[in-house]
N, C-alpha and C positions, 0 to 999 in steps of 0.2 A: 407605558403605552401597550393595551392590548392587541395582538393578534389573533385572527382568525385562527384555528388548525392548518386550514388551506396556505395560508401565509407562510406557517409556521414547517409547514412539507417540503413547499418550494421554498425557503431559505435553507432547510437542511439539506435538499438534493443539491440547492448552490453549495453549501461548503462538502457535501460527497464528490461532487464532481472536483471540488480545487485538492479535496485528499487524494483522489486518483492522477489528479496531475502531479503532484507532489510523489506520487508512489510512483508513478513513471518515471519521475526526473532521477527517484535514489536509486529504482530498480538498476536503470541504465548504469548510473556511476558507480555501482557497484559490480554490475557486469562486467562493464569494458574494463575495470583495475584487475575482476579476479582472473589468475592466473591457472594456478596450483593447486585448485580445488574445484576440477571440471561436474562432480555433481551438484554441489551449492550453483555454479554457473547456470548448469543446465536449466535445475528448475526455477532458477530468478528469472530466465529467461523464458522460461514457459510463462509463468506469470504477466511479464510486460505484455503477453501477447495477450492473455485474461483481462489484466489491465487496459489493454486499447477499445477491448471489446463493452465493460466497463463502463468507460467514458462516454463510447457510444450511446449505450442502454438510459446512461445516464440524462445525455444531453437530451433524448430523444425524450424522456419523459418531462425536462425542463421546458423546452420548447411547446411539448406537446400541452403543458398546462399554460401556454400565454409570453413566454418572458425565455430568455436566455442564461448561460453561465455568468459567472460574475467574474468579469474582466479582472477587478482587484484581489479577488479573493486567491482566483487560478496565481495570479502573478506571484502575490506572498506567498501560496505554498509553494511554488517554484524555487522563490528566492532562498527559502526556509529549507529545502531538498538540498540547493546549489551550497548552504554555510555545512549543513551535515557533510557531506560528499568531502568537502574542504578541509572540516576536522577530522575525519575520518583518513583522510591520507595521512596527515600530522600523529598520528598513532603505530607504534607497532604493533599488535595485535587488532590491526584493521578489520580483520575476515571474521574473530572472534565477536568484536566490538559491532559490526555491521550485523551479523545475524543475529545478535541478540536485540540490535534494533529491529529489527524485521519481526523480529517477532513481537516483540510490541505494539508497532504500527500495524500487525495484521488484527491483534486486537481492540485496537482501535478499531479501527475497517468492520469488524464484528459488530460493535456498539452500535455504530452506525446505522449499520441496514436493520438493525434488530430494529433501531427507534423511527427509521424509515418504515418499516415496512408496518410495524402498529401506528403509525399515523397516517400511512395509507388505507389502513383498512378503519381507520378513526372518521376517515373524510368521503370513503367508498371510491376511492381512487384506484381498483382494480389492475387497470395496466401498470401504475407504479410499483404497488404490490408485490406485482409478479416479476418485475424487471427486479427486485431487490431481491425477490425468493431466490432467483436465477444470481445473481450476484454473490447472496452471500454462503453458500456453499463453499465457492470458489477462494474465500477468504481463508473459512476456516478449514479447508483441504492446504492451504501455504501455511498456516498459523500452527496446525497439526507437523506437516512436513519439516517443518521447523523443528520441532519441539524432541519429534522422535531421529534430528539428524543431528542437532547439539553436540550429544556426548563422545561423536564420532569424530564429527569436527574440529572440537575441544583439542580431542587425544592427537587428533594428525596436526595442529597447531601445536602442542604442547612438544611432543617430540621433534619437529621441526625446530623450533624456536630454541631448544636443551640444547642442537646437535649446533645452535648455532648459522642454520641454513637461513638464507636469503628469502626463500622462496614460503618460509612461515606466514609473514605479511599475509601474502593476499596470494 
């Protein structure tokens, strides 16, 4: 079955918006667990607050082309955040195992808007465009932060976890 481009925009911004609900839901369940490691906290938390704004930009350009979020899709990636969150407690090396998801899922979030934002400009969809230029900075500024906090993180897990301390987890 063919699709328009048009079609093909707003079904994408429908599953961008259910990956930001989904990044919302792990951002949090990752926050409220970490403990022990108040800079990873911090900027996960800066992020959900990225994230909220996000969903905004997001919805507003769903809306603004005729049609809404998709109910089903928001909910699965919810549900799909909630079994992560789940398995991720059932681990000891949580904090290790959680950032190295996040960093994954931020490139995800990259792919995304990159193919949002050429199929916005494939359709002359200007305001999407730009709601995704404005987005995906924001991605690869967490996917970065990631990348260059790893080996720090890694090392204050790793010695934690040697000395035997509680507080390695999370």
């Amino acid at each position: 079955m063919a699709h328009t481009p048009a079609e093909n925009l707003l079904d994408w911004l429908r599953d961008a918006h259910a990956m930001e609900e989904q990044a919302e839901k792990m951002l949090k369940g990752q926050a409220e667990r970490l403990e022990h490691y108040p800079k990873l906290k911090a900027r996960i938390e800066q992020h959900i607050e990225e994230t909220y704004g996000q969903q905004k930009l997001l919805r507003s350009c769903i809306e603004r082309l005729g049609s809404s979020p998709s109910t089903v899709k928001d909910l699965s990636a919810k549900l799909v955040a909630f079994g992560q969150s789940v398995s991720g407690m059932m681990v000891s090396d949580e904090v290790v195992k959680g950032a190295m998801s996040g960093y994954v899922f931020e490139h995800m979030e990259i792919a995304s808007y990159t193919v949002l934002i050429a199929a916005a400009k494939a359709v002359g969809d200007i305001e999407t465009q730009r709601a995704c230029e404005q987005i995906l900075p924001q991605e690869v500024a967490m996917a970065e932060w990631l990348k260059e906090n790893l080996p720090e993180l890694t090392q204050a897990f790793l010695s934690r976890s040697a000395a035997d301390d509680k507080t390695a987890k999370r």
